[in-house]
C-alpha positions in Angstrom: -212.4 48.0 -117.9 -213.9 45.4 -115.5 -216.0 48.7 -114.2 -217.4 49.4 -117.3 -218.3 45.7 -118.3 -220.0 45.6 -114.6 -222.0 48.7 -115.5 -222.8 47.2 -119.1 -224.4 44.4 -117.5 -227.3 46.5 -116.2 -228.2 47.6 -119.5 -230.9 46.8 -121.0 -231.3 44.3 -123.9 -233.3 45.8 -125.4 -230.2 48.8 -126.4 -227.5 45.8 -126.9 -226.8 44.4 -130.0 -228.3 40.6 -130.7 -226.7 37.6 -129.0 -225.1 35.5 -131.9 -226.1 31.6 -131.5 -225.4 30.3 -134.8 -222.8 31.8 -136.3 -219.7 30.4 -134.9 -220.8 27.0 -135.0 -221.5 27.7 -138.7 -218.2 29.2 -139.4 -216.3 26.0 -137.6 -218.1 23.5 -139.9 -216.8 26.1 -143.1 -213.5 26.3 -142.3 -213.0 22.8 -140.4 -215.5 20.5 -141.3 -216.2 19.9 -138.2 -216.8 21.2 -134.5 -212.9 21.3 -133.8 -213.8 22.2 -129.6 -216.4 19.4 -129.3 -214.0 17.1 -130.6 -211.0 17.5 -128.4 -213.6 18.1 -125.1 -215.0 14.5 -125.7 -212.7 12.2 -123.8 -212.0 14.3 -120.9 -209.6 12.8 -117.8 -208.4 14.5 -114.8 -204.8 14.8 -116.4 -205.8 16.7 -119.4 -208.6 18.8 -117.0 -205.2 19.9 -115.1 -202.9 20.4 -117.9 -205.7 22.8 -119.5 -206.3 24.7 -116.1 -203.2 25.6 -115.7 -202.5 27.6 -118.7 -205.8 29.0 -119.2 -206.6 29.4 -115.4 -203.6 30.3 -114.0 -200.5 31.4 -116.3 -203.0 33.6 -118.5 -203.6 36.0 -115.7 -199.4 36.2 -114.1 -197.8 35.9 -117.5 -197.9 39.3 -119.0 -196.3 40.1 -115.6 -193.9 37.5 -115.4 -193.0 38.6 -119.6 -192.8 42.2 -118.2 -190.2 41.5 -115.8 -188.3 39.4 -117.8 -188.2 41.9 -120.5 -187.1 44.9 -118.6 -184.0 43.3 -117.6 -183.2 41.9 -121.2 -184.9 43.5 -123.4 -184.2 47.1 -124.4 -184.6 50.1 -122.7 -188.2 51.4 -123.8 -189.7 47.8 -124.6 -191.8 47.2 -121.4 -194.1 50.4 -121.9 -194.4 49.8 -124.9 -195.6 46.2 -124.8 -198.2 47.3 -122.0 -199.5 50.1 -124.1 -199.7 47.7 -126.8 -201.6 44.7 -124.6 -203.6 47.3 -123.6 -204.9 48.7 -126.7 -205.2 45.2 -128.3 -207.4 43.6 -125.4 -209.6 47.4 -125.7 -210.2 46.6 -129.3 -210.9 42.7 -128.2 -213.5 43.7 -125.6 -215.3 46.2 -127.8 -215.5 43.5 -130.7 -217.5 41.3 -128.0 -219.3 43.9 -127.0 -220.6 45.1 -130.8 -220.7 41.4 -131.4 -221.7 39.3 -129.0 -221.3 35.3 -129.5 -222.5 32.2 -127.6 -219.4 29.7 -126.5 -218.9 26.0 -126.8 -220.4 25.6 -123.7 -223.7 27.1 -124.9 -224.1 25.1 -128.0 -223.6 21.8 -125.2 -226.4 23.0 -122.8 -228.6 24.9 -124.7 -228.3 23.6 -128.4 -228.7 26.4 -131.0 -231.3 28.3 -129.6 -231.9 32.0 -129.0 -229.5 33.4 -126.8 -230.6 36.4 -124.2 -228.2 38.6 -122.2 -230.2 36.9 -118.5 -228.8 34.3 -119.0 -225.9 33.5 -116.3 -222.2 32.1 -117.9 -220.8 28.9 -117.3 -217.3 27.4 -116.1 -218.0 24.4 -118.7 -214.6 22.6 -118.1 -213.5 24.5 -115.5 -215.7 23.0 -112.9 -214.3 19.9 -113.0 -211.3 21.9 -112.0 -213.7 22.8 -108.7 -214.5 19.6 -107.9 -211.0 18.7 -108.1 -210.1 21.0 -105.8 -213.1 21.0 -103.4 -213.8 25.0 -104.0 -216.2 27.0 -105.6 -214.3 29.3 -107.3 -214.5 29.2 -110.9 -218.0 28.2 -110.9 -219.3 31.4 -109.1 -216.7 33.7 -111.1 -218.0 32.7 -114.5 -221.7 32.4 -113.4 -221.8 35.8 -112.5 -219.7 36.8 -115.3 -220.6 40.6 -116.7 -219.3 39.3 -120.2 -221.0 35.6 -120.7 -221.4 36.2 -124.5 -217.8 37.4 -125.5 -216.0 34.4 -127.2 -215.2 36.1 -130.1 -212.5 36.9 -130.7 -210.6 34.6 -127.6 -208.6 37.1 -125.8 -206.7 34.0 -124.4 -205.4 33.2 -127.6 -204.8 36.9 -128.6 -203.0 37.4 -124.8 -200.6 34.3 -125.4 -199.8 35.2 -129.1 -199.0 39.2 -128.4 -196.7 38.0 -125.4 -195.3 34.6 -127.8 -194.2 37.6 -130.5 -192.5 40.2 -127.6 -190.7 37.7 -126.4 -189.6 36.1 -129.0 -188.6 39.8 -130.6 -186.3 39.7 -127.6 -185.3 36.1 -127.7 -185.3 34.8 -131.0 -183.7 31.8 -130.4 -186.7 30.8 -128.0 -189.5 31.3 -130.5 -190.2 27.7 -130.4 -190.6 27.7 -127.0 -192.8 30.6 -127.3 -195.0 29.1 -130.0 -195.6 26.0 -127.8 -196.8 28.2 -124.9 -199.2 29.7 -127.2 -200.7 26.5 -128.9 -200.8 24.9 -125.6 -203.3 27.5 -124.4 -205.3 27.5 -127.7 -206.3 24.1 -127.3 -206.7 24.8 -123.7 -209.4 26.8 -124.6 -211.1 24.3 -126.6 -210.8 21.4 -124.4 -212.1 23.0 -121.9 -215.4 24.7 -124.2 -214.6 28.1 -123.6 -214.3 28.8 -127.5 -214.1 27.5 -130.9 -211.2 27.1 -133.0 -212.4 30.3 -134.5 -212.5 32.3 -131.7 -209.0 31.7 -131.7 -207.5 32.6 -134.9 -209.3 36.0 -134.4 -207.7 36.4 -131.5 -204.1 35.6 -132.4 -204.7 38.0 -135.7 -205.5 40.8 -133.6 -202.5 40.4 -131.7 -200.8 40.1 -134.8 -201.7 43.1 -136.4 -201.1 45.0 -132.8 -197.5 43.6 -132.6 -196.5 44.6 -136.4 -198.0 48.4 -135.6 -195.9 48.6 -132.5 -192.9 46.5 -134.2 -192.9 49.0 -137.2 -193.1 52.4 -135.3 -192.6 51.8 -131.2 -190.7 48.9 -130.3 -186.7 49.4 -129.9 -184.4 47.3 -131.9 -182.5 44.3 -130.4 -178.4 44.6 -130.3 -177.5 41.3 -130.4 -174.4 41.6 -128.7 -176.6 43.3 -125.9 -177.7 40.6 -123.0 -179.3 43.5 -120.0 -181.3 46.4 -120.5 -178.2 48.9 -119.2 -175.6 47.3 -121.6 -177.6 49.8 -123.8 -175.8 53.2 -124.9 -178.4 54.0 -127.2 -181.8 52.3 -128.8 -183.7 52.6 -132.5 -187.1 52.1 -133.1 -189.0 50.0 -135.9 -187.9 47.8 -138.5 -184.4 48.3 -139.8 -183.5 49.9 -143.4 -180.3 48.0 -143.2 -180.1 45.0 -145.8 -176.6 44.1 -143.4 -177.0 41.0 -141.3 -176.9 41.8 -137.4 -177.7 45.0 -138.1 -174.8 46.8 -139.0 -174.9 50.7 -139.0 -175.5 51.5 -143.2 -171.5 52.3 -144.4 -173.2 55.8 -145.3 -173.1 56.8 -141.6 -169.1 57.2 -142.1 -167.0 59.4 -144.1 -165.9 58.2 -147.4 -162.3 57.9 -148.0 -160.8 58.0 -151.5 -161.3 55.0 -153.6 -157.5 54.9 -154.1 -156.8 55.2 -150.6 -155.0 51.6 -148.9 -156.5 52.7 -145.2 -160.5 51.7 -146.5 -161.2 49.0 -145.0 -164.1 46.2 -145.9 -166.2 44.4 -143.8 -163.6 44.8 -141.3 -164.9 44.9 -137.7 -161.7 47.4 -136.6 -163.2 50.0 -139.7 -166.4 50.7 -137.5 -164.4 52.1 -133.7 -167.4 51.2 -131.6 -167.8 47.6 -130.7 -171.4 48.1 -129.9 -172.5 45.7 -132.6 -170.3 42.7 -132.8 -171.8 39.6 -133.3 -172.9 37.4 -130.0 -174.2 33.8 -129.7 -176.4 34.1 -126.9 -179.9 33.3 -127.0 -180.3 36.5 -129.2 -178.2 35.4 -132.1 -179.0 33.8 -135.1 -175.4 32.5 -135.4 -173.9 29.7 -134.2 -170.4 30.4 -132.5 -168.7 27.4 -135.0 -170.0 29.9 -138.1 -167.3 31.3 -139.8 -166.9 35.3 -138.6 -168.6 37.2 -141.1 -167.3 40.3 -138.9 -163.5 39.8 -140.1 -162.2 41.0 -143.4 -159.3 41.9 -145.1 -158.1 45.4 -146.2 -157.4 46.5 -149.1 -154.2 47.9 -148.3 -153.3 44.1 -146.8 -154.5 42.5 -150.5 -152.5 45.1 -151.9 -149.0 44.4 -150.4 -149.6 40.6 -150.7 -149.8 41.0 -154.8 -147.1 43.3 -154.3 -144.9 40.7 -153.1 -146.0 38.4 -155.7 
């Protein structure tokens, strides 16, 4: 991809689509009354300048490694291709958006006001030099000068990035979506404290990734077994959304031969009617349960409520 937006630099303007100045800015003041990026970049101090580089300068680029890994050891067998195909093909349909429509940044509106835009013009680090200067290099100064994609802010692929790895993890951890969320927000406003895109830009981005996780959720991605903590505790794995209206995902009572209704050995909602154990419920970081919840699993026969009226 980087080889292709290298060899789209060189052609000319005069075959790309139009550089869009004013829309953005027009569609923050719609929707929020206000320049939402502007606002947060005002008061800038060194603190904040770090606690903004480090998600969108640094963890944006190692954590759809660092989720990979982490999801091939606990997350089902069949998860980890499927979320890389899926990044994949969300950030293709990211970079072609930017590439059929082409908008100016934060940064732009703070240098050059609202005027035209043309595709000469070199990119800017905007909050990230201070970043630099902090560190005495020239690094993200140079990189986003010479960038072969100045005019791509929308939609934010940062956003749409953190909010596709937020919802694969948090398909594989549950319990953790908080945790998940709060990654995700943090980088959205490091985006817009440091003027790399409007509030906009953002939403757009976390919608895509939306839309790419639900395909992928709904036809490709396996099902968690909740009483499953690695990737080989597996014996088998289903893919998309459940039919099941059981909680934990019990296996429809349709799979299993039907006794007589007058037959005492039918069990309900007895864990010992089902002879695999592979879905029992768990309390690990998976489970919606708490282990002080009464056992939904455990039931009585019919045969046992049976011989106690007998008695009576």
């Amino acid at each position: 991809m980087d080889t292709k937006l290298l060899i789209y630099r060189f052609v000319s303007g005069d075959y790309r689509p139009p550089i869009w100045v004013r829309v953005l800015p027009a569609l923050e003041n719609i929707f929020y009354g206000a320049n939402l990026s502007n606002i947060l970049s005002a008061h800038r101090h060194v603190v904040l300048d770090v606690l903004a580089w480090i998600p969108y300068g640094l963890t944006h680029f190692g954590a759809p490694f660092v989720c990979s890994a982490i999801m091939f050891v606990f997350g089902p067998p069949g998860t980890v291709p499927t979320f890389a195909r899926t990044f994949g093909y969300m950030n293709l349909a990211g970079v072609t958006i930017q590439l059929l429509f082409p908008c100016s940044a934060p940064w732009y509106e703070n240098m050059y006001g609202l005027a035209p835009a043309n595709y000469s013009m070199p990119g800017s680090p905007a909050g990230l030099a201070a970043i630099d200067k902090l560190l005495g290099i020239d690094m993200y100064t140079s990189s986003f000068t010479a960038s072969p994609l100045v005019f791509g802010a929308f939609p934010s692929l940062h956003a749409g990035n953190a909010t596709l790895e937020a919802l694969f993890m948090s398909h594989v951890f549950p319990r953790l979506k908080p945790l998940f969320v709060a990654y995700a927000l943090w980088i959205c406003w490091a985006t817009m404290y440091l003027s790399h895109h409007y509030a906009v830009d953002l939403v757009a981005g976390s919608l895509l990734a939306c839309i790419a996780f639900f395909i992928s959720k709904t036809h490709f991605i396996p099902r968690i077994q909740l009483d499953k903590m690695f990737r080989w505790d597996y014996d088998y794995t289903e893919v998309g959304e459940s039919n099941d209206s059981y909680a934990y995902g019990l296996t429809s009572l349709d799979d299993f031969p039907t006794a007589p209704f007058d037959s005492d050995e039918w069990t309900i909602g007895s864990s010992s009617s089902f002879s695999s154990g592979l879905r029992s419920p768990s309390t690990g970081v998976r489970s919606p349960t708490d282990e002080y919840s009464p056992n939904l699993w455990e039931g009585d026969t019919l045969a046992s409520t049976s011989d106690t009226e007998a008695q009576r």
